[in-house]
C-alpha positions as CSV (number, residue, x, y, z in Angstrom):
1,X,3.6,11.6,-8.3
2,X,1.3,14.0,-10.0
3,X,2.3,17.0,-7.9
4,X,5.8,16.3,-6.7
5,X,6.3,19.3,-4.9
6,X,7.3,19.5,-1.6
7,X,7.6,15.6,-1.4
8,X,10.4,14.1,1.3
9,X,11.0,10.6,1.3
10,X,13.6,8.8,3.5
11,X,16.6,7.1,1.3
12,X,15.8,3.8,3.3
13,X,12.1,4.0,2.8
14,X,10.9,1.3,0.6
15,X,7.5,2.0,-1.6
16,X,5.7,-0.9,-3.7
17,X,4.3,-0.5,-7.0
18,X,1.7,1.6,-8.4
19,X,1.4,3.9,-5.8
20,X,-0.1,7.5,-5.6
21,X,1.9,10.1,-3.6
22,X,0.7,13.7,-3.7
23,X,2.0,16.8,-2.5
24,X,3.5,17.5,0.7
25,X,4.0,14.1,1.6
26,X,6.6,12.8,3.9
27,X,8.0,9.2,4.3
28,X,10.5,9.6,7.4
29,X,11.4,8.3,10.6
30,X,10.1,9.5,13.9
31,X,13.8,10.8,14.9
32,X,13.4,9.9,18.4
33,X,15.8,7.5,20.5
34,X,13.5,4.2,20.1
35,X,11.6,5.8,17.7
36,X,14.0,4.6,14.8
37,X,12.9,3.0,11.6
38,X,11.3,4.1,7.9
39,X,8.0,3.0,6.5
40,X,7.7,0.3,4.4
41,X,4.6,1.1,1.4
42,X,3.1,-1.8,0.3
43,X,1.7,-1.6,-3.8
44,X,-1.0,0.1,-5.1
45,X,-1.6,2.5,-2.2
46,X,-2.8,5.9,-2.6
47,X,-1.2,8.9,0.1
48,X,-3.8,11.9,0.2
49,X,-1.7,15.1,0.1
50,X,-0.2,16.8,3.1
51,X,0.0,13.0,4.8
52,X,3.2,12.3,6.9
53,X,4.0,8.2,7.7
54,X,6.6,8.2,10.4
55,X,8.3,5.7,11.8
56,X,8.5,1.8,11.6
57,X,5.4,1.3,10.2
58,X,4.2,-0.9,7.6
59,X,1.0,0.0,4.9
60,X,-0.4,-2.7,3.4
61,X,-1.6,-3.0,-0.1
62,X,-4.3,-1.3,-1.7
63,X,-4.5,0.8,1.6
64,X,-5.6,4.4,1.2
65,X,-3.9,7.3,3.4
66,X,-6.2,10.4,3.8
67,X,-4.8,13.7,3.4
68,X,-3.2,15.6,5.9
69,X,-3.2,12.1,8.0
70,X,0.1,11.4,10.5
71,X,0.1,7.8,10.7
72,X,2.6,6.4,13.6
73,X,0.9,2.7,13.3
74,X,0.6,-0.1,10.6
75,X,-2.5,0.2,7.9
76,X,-3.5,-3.3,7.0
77,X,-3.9,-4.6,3.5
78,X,-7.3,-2.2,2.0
79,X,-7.8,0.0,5.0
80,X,-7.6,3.2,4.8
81,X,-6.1,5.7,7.5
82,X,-7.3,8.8,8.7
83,X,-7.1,11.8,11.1
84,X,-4.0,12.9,13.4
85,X,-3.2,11.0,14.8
86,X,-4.5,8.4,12.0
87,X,-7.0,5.8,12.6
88,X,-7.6,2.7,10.6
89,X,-11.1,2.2,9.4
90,X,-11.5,-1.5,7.6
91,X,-13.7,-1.8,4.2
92,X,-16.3,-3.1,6.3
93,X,-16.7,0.6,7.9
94,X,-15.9,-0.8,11.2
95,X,-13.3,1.8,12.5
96,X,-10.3,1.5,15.3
């Protein structure tokens, strides 16, 4: 964390290795009925500052989390996710 402030990560969050989280990140759950569940970080992922991961979601490996990004859905192993609400674009460039 090279600029912890403002970080907020959920005690049952669980984050891989050699990961990157800037600033203003938030790890949590949704906090809606249904809506429960933490994410789960995979290693080596980078989280852009400002980005919020909500919810049950899973981020694979090497993925890449643009800042400011709210992610509600899984990133696959070396995509990256961006926009709110997040969209997954694969290293091919195709996007979803």
């Amino acid at each position: 964390m090279p600029h912890p402030n403002g970080v907020v990560i959920h005690p049952e969050c669980t984050i891989g290795p050699n990961c990157l989280i800037f600033q203003q990140v938030t790890l949590g759950n949704r906090g809606s009925e249904g809506q429960e569940g933490v994410p789960t970080i995979g290693g080596h992922v980078d989280i852009g500052a400002g980005a919020k991961i909500l919810g049950a979601v899973t981020i694979g490996d090497h993925a890449i989390i643009g800042a400011n990004s709210v992610v509600l859905v899984d990133v696959p192993t070396g995509a990256t996710a961006i926009g709110v609400p997040a969209r997954i674009i694969f290293p091919d460039g195709v996007g979803v």
